[in-house]
C-alpha positions as CSV (number, residue, x, y, z in Angstrom):
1,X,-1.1,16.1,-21.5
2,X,0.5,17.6,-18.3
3,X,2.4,15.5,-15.7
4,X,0.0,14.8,-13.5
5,X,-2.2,13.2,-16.2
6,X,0.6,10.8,-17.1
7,X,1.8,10.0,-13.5
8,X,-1.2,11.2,-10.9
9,X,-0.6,13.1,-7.9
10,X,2.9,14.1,-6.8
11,X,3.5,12.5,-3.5
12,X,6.1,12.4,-0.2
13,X,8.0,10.0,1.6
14,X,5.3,11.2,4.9
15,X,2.1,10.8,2.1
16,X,3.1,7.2,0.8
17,X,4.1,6.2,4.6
18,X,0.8,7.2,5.9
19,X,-1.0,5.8,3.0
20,X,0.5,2.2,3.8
21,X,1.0,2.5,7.5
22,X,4.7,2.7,6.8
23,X,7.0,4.5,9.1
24,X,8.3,7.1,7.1
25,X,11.9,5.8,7.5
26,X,11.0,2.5,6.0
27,X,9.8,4.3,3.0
28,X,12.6,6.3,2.7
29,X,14.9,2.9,2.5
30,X,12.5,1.4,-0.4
31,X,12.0,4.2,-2.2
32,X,13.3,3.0,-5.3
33,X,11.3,-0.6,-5.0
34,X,7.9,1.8,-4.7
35,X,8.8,3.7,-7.4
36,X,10.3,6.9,-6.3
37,X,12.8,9.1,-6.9
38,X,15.4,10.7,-4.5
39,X,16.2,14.7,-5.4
40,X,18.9,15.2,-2.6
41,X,17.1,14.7,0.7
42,X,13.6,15.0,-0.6
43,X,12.3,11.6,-1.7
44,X,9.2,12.2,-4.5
45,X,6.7,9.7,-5.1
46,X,3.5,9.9,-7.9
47,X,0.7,7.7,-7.5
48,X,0.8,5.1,-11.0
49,X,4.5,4.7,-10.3
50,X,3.8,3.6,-6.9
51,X,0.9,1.3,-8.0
52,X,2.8,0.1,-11.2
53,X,6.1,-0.9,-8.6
54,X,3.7,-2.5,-6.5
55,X,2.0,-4.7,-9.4
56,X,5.0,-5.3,-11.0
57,X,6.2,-6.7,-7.4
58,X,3.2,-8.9,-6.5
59,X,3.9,-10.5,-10.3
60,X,7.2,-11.4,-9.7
61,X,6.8,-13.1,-6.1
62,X,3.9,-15.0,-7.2
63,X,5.4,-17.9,-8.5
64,X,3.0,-19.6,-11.5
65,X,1.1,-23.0,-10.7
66,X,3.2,-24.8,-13.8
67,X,7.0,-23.6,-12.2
68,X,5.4,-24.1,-8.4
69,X,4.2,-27.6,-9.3
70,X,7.4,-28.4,-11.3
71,X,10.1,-27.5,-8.4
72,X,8.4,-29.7,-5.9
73,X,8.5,-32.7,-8.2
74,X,12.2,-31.6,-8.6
75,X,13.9,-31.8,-5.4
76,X,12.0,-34.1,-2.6
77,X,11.6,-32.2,0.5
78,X,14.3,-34.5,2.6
79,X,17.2,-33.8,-0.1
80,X,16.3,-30.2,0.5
81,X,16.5,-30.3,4.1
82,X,20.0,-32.0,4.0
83,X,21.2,-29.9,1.1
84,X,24.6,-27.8,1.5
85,X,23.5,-23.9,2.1
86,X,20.8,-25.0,3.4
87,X,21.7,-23.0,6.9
88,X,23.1,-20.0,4.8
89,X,19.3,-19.5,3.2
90,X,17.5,-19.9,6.7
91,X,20.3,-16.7,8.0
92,X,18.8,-15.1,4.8
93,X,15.7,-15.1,5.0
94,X,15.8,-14.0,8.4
95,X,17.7,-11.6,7.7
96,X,15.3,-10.2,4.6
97,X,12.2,-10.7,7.5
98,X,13.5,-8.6,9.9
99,X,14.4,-5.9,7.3
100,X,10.7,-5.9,5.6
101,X,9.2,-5.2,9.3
102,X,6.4,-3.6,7.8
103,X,5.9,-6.6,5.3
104,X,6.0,-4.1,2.2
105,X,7.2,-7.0,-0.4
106,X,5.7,-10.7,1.0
């Protein structure tokens, strides 16, 4: 078996970022969450690790129907809105939005 059997095509940071419609900088910052590796200033990227990274991703954001169903009968939606934190997650997540620009992981 040679290595491009095992992990397809050898890719760059510009291939992947054209692929997606990425820019290329954006790519370079979540190279390790698609699955590539950084060799001094080159980032290398093959095509079933950038797959398998994004698979594995979708899985764990997708939250099952049992776990969904069981948090909302857990916690009523008004003691969520008057929990403690509550204003540190909103700064979060806006935060984690305007990072993911190109909406690479939601």
């Amino acid at each position: 078996m040679s290595l491009e059997e095992d992990l397809g095509k050898a890719l760059c940071a510009q291939d992947v970022a054209t692929y997606f419609g990425f820019d290329i900088k954006t790519v370079r910052k979540y190279y390790k969450d698609l699955g590539g590796i950084r060799l001094g200033r080159h980032y290398r990227f093959f095509e079933k690790e950038v797959y398998d990274a994004i698979q594995k991703r979708k899985t764990m954001d997708s939250p099952s129907e049992e776990g969904w169903e069981a948090g909302e009968q857990s916690v009523s939606n008004e003691e969520r809105s008057h929990s403690v934190g509550n204003e540190d997650a909103a700064k979060t997540r806006r935060r984690l939005e305007r990072e993911d620009i190109h909406n690479i992981f939601g």
